[in-house]
C-alpha positions as MATLAB code, in Angstrom:
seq = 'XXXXXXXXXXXXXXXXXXXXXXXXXXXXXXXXXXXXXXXXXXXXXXXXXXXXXXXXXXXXXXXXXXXXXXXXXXXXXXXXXXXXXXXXXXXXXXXXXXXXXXXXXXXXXXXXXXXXXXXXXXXXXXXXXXXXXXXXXXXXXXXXXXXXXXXXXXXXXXXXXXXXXXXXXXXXXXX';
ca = [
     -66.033 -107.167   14.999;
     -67.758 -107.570   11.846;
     -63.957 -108.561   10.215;
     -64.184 -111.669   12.638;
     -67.757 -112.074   11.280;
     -66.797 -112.430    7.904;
     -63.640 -114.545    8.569;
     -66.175 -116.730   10.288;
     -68.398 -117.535    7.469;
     -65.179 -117.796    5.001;
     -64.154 -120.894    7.010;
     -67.378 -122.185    7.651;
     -67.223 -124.749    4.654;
     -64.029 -126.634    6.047;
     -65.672 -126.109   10.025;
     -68.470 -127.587    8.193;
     -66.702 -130.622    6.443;
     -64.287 -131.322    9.448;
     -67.384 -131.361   11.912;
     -69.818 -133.835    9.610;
     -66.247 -136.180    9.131;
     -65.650 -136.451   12.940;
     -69.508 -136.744   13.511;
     -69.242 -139.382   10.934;
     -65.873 -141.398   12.558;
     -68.034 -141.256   15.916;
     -71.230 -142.582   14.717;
     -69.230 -145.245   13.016;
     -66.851 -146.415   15.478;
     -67.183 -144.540   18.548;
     -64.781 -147.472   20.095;
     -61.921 -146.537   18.050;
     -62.853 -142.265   18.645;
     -62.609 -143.401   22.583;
     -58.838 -145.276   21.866;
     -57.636 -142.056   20.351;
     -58.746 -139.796   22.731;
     -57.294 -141.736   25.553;
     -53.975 -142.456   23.329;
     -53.773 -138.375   23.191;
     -54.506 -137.440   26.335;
     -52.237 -139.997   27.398;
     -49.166 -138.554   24.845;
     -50.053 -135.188   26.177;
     -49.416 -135.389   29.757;
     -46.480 -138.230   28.973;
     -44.426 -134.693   26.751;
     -45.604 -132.343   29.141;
     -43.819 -134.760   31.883;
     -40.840 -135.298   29.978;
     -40.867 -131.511   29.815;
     -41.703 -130.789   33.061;
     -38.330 -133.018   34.080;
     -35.850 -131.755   31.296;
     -37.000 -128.055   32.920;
     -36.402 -129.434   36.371;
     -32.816 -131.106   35.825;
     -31.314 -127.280   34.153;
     -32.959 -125.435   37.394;
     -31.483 -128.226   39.401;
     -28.293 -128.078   37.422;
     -28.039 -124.566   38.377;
     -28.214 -124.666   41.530;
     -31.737 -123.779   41.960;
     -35.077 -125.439   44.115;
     -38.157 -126.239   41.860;
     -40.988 -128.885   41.058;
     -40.717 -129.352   38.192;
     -38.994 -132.894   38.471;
     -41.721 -133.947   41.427;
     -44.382 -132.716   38.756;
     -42.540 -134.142   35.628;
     -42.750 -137.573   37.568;
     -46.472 -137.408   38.712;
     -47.562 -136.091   35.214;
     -45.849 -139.598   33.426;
     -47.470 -141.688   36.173;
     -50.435 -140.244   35.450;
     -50.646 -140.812   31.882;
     -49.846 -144.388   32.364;
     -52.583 -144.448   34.638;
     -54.993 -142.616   31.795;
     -53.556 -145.375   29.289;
     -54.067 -148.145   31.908;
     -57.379 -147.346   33.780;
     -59.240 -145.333   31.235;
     -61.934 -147.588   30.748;
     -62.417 -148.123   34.134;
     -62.836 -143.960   34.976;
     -65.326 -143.775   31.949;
     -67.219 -146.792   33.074;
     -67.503 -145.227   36.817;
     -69.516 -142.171   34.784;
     -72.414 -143.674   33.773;
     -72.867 -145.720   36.422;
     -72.601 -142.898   39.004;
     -75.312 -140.798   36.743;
     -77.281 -144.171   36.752;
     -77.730 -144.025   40.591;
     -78.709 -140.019   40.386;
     -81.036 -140.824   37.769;
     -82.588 -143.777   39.688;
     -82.756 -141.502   42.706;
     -84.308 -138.366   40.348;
     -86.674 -140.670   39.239;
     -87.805 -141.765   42.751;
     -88.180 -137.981   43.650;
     -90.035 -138.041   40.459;
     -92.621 -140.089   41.244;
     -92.892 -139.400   44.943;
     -93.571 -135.137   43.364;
     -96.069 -136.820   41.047;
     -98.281 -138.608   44.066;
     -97.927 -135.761   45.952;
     -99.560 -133.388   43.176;
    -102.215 -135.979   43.531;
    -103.565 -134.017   46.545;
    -105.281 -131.070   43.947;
    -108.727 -131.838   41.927;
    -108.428 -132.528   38.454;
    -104.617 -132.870   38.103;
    -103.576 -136.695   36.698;
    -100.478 -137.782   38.281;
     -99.657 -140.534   35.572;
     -97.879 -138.767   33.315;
     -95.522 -137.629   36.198;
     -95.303 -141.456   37.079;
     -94.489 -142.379   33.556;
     -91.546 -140.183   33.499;
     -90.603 -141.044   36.918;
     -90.168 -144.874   35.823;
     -89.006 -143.802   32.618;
     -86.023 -141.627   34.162;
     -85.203 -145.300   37.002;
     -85.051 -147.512   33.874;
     -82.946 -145.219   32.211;
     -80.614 -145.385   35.192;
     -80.927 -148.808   35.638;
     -79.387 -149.298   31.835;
     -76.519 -147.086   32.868;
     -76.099 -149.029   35.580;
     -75.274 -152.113   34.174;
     -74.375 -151.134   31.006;
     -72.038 -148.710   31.115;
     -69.255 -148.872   28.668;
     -72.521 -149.591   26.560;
     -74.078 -146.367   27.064;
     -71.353 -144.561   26.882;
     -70.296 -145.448   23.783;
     -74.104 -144.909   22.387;
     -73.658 -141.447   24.178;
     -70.564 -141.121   21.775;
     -72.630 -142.210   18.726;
     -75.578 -139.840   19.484;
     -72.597 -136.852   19.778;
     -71.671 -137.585   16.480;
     -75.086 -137.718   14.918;
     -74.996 -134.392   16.211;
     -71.527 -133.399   14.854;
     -72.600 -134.322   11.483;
     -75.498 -132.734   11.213;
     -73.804 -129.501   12.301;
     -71.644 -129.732   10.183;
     -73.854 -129.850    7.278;
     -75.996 -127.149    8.587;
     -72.616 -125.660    9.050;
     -71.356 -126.189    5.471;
     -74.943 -125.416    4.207;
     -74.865 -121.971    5.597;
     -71.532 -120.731    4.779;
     -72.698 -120.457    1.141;
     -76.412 -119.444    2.296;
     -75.056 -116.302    4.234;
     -71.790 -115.336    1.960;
     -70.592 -111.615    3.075;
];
């Protein structure tokens, strides 16, 4: 165990520079970060359907009964689908965790009034928070391609300063 440990911190300088430089490509054109990702998952299923179809023709070939050609086909319709409709799926996100935050806040502010009932406990900061939490939903809600892409920008502020704390401590806490 304490091998792994020490391989760990070895690598923790490039860990460190790789996560600030993604964190960094995020923050700075989380857009372009979204393209990619769909491009690869995309590619991914596309090979592992042209796979999946070279693997069933030789069973088929062979006499045999398999899937793998049913699969093959669904996995290439469904990466045109990813490529096609990708925006559309990572739209539907935030705007279906608008409407649970909308309803959360509700609940919010319904528990708030209700704690009203005991002496000397202030329901306003639970009503703050309540309308705090809807108008939060309400911006997912109808700006979601928006959010998510500012969701995408605060994940890389958060890459890069892992990284650095990453690249920070690998010298720090040498073996």
């Amino acid at each position: 165990m304490k091998s792994f440990y020490v391989e760990m911190q070895r690598s923790g300088w490039l860990r460190g520079i790789i996560m600030a430089a993604l964190g960094a490509w995020l923050l700075l054109s989380p857009r372009t970060v979204f393209g990619v990702i769909v491009n690869v998952v995309a590619g991914v299923l596309l090979v592992m359907g042209i796979m999946s179809l070279i693997s069933g023709a030789r069973v088929r070939r062979a006499g045999g009964a398999n899937i793998g050609v049913g699969s093959g086909v669904g996995l290439i319709v469904a990466a045109f689908l990813v490529e096609i409709f990708a925006g559309v799926f990572i739209s539907m996100f935030p705007f279906i965790s608008g409407i649970l935050l909308i309803i959360y806040g509700i609940s919010s502010i319904g528990g708030a009034s209700a704690s009203r009932q005991y002496v000397n406990v202030s329901n306003a900061s639970g009503v703050i928070y309540g309308v705090l939490v809807i108008i939060a939903g309400i911006v997912l809600m109808f700006n979601p391609f928006g959010s998510m892409m500012l969701l995408l920008r605060v994940f890389g502020g958060m890459l890069v300063v892992m990284g650095v704390m990453e690249f920070i401590n690998s010298f720090r806490y040498r073996a």
